[in-house]
C-alpha positions as CSV (number, residue, x, y, z in Angstrom):
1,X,299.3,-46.9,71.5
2,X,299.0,-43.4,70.7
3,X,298.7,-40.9,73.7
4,X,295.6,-39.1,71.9
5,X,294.0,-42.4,72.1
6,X,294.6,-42.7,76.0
7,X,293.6,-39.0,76.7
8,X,290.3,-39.8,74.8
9,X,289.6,-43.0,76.9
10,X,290.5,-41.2,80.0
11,X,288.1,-38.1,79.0
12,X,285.4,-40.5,78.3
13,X,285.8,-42.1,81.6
14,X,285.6,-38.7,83.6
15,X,282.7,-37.3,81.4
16,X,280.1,-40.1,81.8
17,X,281.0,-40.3,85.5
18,X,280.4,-37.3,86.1
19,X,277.4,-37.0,83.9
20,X,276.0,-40.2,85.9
21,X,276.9,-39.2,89.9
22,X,276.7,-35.3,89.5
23,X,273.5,-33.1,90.3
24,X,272.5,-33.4,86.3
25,X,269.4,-35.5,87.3
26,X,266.8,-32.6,85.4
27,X,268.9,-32.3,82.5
28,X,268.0,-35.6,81.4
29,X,264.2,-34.8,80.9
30,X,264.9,-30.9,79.9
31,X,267.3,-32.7,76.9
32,X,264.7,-35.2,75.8
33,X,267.5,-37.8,75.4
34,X,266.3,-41.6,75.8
35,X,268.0,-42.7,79.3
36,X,268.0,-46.1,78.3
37,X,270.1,-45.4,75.4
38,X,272.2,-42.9,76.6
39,X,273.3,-45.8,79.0
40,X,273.4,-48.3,76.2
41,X,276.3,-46.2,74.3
42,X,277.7,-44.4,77.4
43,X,278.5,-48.3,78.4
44,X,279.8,-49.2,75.1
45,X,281.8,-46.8,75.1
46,X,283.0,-47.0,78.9
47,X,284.1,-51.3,77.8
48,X,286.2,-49.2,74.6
49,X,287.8,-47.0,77.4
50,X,288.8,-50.3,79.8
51,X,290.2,-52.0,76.3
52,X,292.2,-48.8,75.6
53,X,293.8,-48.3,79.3
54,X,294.0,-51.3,80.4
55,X,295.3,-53.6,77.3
56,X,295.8,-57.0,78.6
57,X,293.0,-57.3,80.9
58,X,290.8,-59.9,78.6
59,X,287.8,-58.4,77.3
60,X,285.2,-60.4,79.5
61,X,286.9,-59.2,82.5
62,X,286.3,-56.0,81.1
63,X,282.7,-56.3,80.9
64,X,282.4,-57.8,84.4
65,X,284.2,-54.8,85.4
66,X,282.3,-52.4,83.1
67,X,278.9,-54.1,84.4
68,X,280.2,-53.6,87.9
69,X,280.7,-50.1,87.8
70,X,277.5,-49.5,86.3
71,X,276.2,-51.5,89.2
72,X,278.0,-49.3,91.8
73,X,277.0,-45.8,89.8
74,X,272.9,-47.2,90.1
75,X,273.9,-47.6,94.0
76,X,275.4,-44.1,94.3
77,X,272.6,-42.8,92.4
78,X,270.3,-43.4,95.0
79,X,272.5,-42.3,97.8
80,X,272.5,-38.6,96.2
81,X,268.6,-38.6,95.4
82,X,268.9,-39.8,91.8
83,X,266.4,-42.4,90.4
84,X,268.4,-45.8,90.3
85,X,266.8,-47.9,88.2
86,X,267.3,-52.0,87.1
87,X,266.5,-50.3,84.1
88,X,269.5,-48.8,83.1
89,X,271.3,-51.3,84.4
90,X,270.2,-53.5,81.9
91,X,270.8,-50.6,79.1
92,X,274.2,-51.0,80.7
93,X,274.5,-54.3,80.4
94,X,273.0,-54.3,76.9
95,X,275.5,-51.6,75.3
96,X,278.6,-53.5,76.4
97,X,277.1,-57.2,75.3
98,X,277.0,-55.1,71.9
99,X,280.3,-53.5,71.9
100,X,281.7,-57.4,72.8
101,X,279.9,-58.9,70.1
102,X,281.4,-56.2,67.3
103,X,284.7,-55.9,68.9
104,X,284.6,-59.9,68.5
105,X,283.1,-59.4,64.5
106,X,285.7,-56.9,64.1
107,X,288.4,-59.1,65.1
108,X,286.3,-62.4,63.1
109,X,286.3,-64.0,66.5
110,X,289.9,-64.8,67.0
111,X,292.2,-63.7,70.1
112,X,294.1,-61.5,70.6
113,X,297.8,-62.2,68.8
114,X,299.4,-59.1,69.1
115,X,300.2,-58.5,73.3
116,X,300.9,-62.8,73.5
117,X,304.8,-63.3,74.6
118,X,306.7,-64.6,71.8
119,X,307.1,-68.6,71.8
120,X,310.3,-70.1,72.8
């Protein structure tokens, strides 16, 4: 897998944690950008991230763990006097059941061949 690729996974990662945890809280309603869907893509695009770095961890454990951090981000969110909000957690939720559903279109439904061990 190309290093550009990683990098880009990585930078994502950094970017929307950051963007979630740090002091940014006023931005959002200065910007005018729809919280909900900012989590929607931001999510999406976190479950591309885990697929990228961390190859054969199946995708569904990928979207526990994607879920699970968005979980844990609503959590710190209210510890530094952000809103937390069941909310975005379901915008969370919903932007990764959509990236599942068109990484499984994209692939036509079928596993995974490509990281199996050879047969004997």
């Amino acid at each position: 897998m190309s290093r550009l690729l990683r990098l880009t996974a990585v930078a994502i990662l950094l970017v929307s944690l950051i963007a979630m945890i740090g002091p940014f809280g006023g931005v959002e309603a200065a910007s005018g950008v729809w919280d909900k869907g900012a989590h929607f893509v931001v999510f999406g695009l976190i479950l591309w991230s885990f697929g990228i770095l961390f190859r054969r961890l199946p995708r569904l454990m990928a979207a526990v763990l994607a879920i699970s951090l968005g979980g844990a981000v609503e959590v710190v969110q209210g510890l530094v006097g952000r809103d937390a909000s069941w909310g975005d957690l379901l915008a969370d939720a919903l932007g990764i059941a959509t990236a599942l559903l068109l990484w499984a279109t994209w692939r036509r439904f079928r596993p995974r061949t490509a990281l199996q061990p050879p047969r004997s």
